[in-house]
N, C-alpha and C positions, 0 to 999 in steps of 0.2 A: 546467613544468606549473602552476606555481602563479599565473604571470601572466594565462594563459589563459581566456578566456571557453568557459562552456558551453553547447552549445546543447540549449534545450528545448522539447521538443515537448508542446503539450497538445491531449489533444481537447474537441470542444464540451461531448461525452455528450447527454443529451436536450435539444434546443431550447428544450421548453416546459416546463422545469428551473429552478432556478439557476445552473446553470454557465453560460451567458453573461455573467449577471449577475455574476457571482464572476472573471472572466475579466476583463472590463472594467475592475472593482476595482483588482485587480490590477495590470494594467499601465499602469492609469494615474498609476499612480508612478513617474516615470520613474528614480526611485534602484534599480528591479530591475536595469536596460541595465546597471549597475556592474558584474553579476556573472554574467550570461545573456544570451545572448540568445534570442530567442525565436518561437515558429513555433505558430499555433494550425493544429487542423486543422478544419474547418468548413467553413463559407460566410458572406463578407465580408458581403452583405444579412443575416444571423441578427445578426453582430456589429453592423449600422448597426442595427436594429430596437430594438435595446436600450438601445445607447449614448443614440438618440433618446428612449428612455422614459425612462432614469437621467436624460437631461439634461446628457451629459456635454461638456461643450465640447471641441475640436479633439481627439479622439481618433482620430489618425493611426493606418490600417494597411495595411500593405506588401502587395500581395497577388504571392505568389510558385507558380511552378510546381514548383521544386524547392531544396530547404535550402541547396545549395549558393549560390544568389542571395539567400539569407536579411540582411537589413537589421540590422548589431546594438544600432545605437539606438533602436529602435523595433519595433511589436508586427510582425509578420508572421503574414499569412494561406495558407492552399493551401487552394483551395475544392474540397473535394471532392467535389462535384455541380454541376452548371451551372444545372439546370430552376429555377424560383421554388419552395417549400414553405410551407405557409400555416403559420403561429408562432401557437400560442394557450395564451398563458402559465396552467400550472396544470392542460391536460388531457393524458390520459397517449391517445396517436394510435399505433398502431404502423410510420405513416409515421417519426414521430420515431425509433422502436426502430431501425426501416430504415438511418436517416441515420448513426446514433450508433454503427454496425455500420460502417458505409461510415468515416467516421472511423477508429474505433477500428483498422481494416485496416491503413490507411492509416499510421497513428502506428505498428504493429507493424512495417511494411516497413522504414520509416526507421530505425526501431529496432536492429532487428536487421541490416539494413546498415551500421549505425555513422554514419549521416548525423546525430544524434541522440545526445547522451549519456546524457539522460532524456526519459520517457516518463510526464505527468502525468495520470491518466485523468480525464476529468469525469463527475460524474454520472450514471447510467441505469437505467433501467427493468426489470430481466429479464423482465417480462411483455409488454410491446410489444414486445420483443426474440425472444421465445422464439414468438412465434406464428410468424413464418420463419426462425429459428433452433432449433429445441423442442430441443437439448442444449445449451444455453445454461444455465449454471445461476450465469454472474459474469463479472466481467471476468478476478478471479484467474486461474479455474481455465481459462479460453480463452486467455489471454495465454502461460500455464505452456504448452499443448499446442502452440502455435505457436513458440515456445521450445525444444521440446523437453525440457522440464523434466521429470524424472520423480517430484518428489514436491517441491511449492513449500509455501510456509509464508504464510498471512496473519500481519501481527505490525500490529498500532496503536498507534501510539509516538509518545510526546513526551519533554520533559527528564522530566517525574515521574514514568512508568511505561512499559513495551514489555510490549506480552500478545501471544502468540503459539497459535496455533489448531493444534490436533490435527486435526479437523475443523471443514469451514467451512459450504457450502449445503448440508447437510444437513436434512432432517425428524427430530426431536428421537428419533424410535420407530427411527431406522435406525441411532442414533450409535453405542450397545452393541455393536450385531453387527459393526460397521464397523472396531473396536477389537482391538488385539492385540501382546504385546511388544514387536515387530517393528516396527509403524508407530509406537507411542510412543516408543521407543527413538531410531527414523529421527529423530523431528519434535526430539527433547532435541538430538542433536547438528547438528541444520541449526539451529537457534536459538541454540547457542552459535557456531558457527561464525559465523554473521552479524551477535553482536554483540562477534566477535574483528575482523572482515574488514571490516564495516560501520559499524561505530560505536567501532573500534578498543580494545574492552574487552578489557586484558588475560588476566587469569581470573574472568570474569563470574560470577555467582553465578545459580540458576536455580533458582525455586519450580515444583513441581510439584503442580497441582490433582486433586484427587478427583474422581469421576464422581458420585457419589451424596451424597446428604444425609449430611453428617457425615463425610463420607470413608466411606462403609460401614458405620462405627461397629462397627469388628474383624468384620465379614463379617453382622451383624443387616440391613443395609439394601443389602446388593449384595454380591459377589464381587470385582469388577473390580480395587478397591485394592489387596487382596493379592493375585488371580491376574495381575495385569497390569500395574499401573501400579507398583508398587514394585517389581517382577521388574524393568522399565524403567528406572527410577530408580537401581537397583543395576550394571546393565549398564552404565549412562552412567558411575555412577562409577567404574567398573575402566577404562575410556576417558580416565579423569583427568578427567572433568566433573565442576564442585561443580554436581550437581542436588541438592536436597533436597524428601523430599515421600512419598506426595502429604499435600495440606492440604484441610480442609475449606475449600471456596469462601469460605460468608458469615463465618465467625470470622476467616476470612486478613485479607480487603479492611475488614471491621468496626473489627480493632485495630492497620489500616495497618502489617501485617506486609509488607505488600508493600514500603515504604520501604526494608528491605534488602536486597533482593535488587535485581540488575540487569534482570531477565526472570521475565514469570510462562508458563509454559505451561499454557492451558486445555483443557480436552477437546471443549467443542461452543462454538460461535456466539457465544449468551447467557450463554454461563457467563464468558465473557471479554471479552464489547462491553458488556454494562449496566456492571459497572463502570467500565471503561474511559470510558465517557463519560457516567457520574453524577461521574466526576473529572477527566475533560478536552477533555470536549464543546465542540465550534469552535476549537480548537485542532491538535487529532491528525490523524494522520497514518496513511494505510492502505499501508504496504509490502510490497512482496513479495518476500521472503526465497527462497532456493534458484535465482535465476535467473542466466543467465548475464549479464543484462541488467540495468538501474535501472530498476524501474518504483514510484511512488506515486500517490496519489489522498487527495483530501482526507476525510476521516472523517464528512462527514454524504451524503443522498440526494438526490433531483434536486427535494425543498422543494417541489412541485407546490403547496400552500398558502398558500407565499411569493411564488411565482415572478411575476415583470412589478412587486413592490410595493416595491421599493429596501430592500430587509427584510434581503438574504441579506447573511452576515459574510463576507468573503476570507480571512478568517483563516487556517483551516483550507489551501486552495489557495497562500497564499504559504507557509506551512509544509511544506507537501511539495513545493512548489519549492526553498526549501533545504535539504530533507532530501536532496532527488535531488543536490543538488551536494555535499553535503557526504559522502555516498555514496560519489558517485564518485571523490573525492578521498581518502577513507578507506581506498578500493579500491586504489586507487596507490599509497600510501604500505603498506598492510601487504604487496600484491607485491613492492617495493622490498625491505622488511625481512624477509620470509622468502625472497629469490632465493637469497642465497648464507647463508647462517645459520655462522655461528662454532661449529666442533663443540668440545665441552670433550675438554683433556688431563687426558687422569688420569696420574699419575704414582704406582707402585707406591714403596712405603718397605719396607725391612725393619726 
């Protein structure tokens, strides 16, 4: 296992995005072929269009039908549309949503066939998405339901922090009622489990955030902390999980309380992505915990701002390419260690 190359699969996400551009970046170091190989899912003309803007010289790619003829020195393509599409870096088209859809199917098949070890998402729109898709609310939460997953975890993770989401595409008036021992409890031990299983922490340590200003401030400013979240908190611990909590959000991240712990769990979106990338914006890494599967995605949007101006960082995109290997590799190694587990003899003394 350890010799072995992995192969991964990334999609375009929106054309008229960064993720071409960040795609490009990317593989055109060829020191990634050391550890991957690799398989975009797109259309080779979206790849030449940009390559041609960046200016990139000989940017060779493979264009294949199926992974198993996958090239492992070099980038590989599966076009998945035929027709031409017109590329207009910076506007959001819901032809684009269309493509990014087609894609992303695509990268799920191979996925979940095992043709695939990871599955890198690029970039995309939910709103050019959702106009022929309208229960489209992320790639998470579509990726989970085709998975079969029945309660996945966003977590944003790099070396100096992992936040993990109680709730994710929610509207901020729905998060309270959406809330209840039962799903906090759920989300504490899928988040230790994945940084047992995933990132091989033996007994991870886990902050649990508050819903309201102040944590509630002993029941003045919401109910939630002590009807719900610390009921959860307590439950986790009798399961043997070190959660502690919850914590008032801004004093936590303010006095980089977070520096001890291994994992913070937040309650809504913004209560765990502002900080997370006011501290490690282009960098991080969007993972999705509870799957049977590896799936990551780089930590920022599809840049429409940016996009076509040689602006966009890879950063972000080479980092959840080695999170997805290091993943999966992590994955193998604790199956190995918990298959047969060593049970203790006790021996009675009088």
């Amino acid at each position: 296992m350890e010799n072995r190359k992995y192969k991964i699969g990334i999609t375009i996400g929106d054309y008229n995005g960064i993720g071409p551009e960040v795609i490009i970046k990317t593989l055109e170091d060829e020191r990634i072929f050391r550890f991957c190989s690799v398989v975009v899912y797109g259309q080779k003309n979206i790849i030449s269009y940009y390559a041609k803007n960046l200016k990139v010289q000989n940017f060779n790619v493979q264009e294949i039908e199926e992974v198993e003829k996958l090239n492992p020195k070099i980038p590989n393509i599966i076009n998945c549309w035929s027709e031409p599409v017109k590329i207009e870096p910076g506007r959001a088209e819901s032809e684009a949503g269309t493509r990014a859809m087609i894609c992303l199917n695509r990268g799920i098949k191979d996925l979940l066939a095992g043709e695939i070890d990871v599955l890198v998402t690029g970039p995309v729109n939910k709103s050019t998405i959702s106009e022929h898709h309208p229960d489209f609310t992320g790639q998470t939460e579509y990726i989970a339901k085709e998975a079969d997953a029945q309660n996945p975890m966003m977590i944003l993770g790099d070396d100096a922090l992992k936040v993990g989401l109680v709730t994710t595409h929610l509207p901020l008036k729905e998060v309270a009622g959406k809330m209840d021992i039962q799903l906090i409890t759920s989300k504490i031990e899928i988040l230790n489990q994945s940084l047992r299983q995933d990132f091989l922490i033996n007994h991870p340590r886990i902050a649990v955030l508050g819903l309201n200003p102040h944590a509630g401030d002993n029941g003045l400013l919401g109910k939630e902390e002590k009807d719900l979240i610390a009921p959860a908190v307590n439950r986790a611990k009798e399961k043997g999980i070190l959660a502690l909590g919850p914590f008032s959000s801004d004093g936590f991240f303010g006095s980089q309380h977070y520096r001890k712990f291994d994992a913070v769990l937040a309650m809504y979106h913004d209560q765990g992505l502002v900080p997370f990338k006011t501290i490690s914006f282009g960098t991080g890494v969007n993972y999705t915990a509870g799957l049977p599967i590896v799936r990551t995605s780089p930590d920022h949007g599809t840049g429409y701002d940016i996009a076509g101006k040689n602006l966009a960082s890879p950063d972000s995109l080479r980092n959840a390419i080695f999170m997805g290997i290091d993943i999966v590799k992590n994955r193998e190694a604790y199956k190995e260690m918990t298959a047969n587990p060593v049970e203790r003899v006790r021996v009675d003394r009088e």
